[in-house]
N, C-alpha and C positions, 0 to 999 in steps of 0.2 A: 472651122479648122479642127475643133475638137474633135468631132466626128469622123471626120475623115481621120485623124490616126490614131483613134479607138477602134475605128472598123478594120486598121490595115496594122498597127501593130500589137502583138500583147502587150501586156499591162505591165509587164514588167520591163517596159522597156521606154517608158517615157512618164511622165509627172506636169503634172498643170499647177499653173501658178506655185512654182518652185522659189528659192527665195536662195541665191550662191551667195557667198562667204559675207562675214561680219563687214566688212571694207564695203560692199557693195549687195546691199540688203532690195534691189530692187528686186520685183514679183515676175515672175516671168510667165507668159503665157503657156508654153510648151518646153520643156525639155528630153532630149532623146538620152538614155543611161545608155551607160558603156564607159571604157578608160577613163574618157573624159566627155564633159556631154555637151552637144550640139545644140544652140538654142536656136527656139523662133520668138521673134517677137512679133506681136499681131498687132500693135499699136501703129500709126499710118497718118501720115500729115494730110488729114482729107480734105480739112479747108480749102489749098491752095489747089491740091486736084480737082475737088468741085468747080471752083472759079473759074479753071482752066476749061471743063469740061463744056460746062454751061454756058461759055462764048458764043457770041453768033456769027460771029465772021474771022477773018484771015487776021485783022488787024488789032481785034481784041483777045487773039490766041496767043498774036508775036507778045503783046503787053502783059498775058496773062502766064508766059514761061518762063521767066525770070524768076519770079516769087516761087515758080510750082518747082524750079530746078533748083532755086537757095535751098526750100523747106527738104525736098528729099537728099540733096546731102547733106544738109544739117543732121537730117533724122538718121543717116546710115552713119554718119562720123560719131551722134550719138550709141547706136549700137557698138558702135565698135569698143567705146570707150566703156561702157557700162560691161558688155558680155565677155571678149574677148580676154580672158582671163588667164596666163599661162598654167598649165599645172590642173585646171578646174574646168577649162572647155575648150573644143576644136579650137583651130584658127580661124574657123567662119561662121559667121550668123544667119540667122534668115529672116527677112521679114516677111511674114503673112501681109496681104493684100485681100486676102477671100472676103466676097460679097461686099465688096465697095461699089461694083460696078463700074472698073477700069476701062472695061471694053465696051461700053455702050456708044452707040453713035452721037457720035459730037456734029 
């Protein structure tokens, strides 16, 4: 991810592993400057996506969506909570996914 927006924006318009306000001192992977700044976060519940992925049939995919649909909105209710910050950034966040290999043939 880094790469991609080093190559696509200047430098003065985003920061890696950025660290917003004292109340919530998490590290963030990317964030875009301006007013207020847009975060991405690159971190990815891949556990439960691998498990999903690596199925071999119809009947350990239905068993295997459950945990993979908990883990991803656990992980987006977490972002919301951690970035969403009035005052300090957008109203939306992003999660990076790059190079998990989402889209590989299951």
């Amino acid at each position: 991810m880094e790469i991609i927006v080093r190559d696509g924006l200047p430098k003065d318009c985003y920061a890696f592993q950025h660290t917003l306000n004292e109340q919530n001192a998490s590290r963030l992977r990317g964030v875009f400057a301006g007013q207020s700044a847009a975060v991405i976060d690159a971190k990815f519940p891949l556990e439960a996506i691998s498990a999903y992925r690596d199925c071999k049939g119809d009947d350990e995919r239905r068993q295997a969506s459950g945990p993979r649909a908990a883990d991803m909105t656990k992980h987006i209710t977490d972002i919301a909570q951690k970035y969403l910050i009035p005052g300090e950034t957008q109203d939306l966040a992003l999660m990076s996914a790059f190079g998990i290999g989402l889209c590989g043939a299951a």
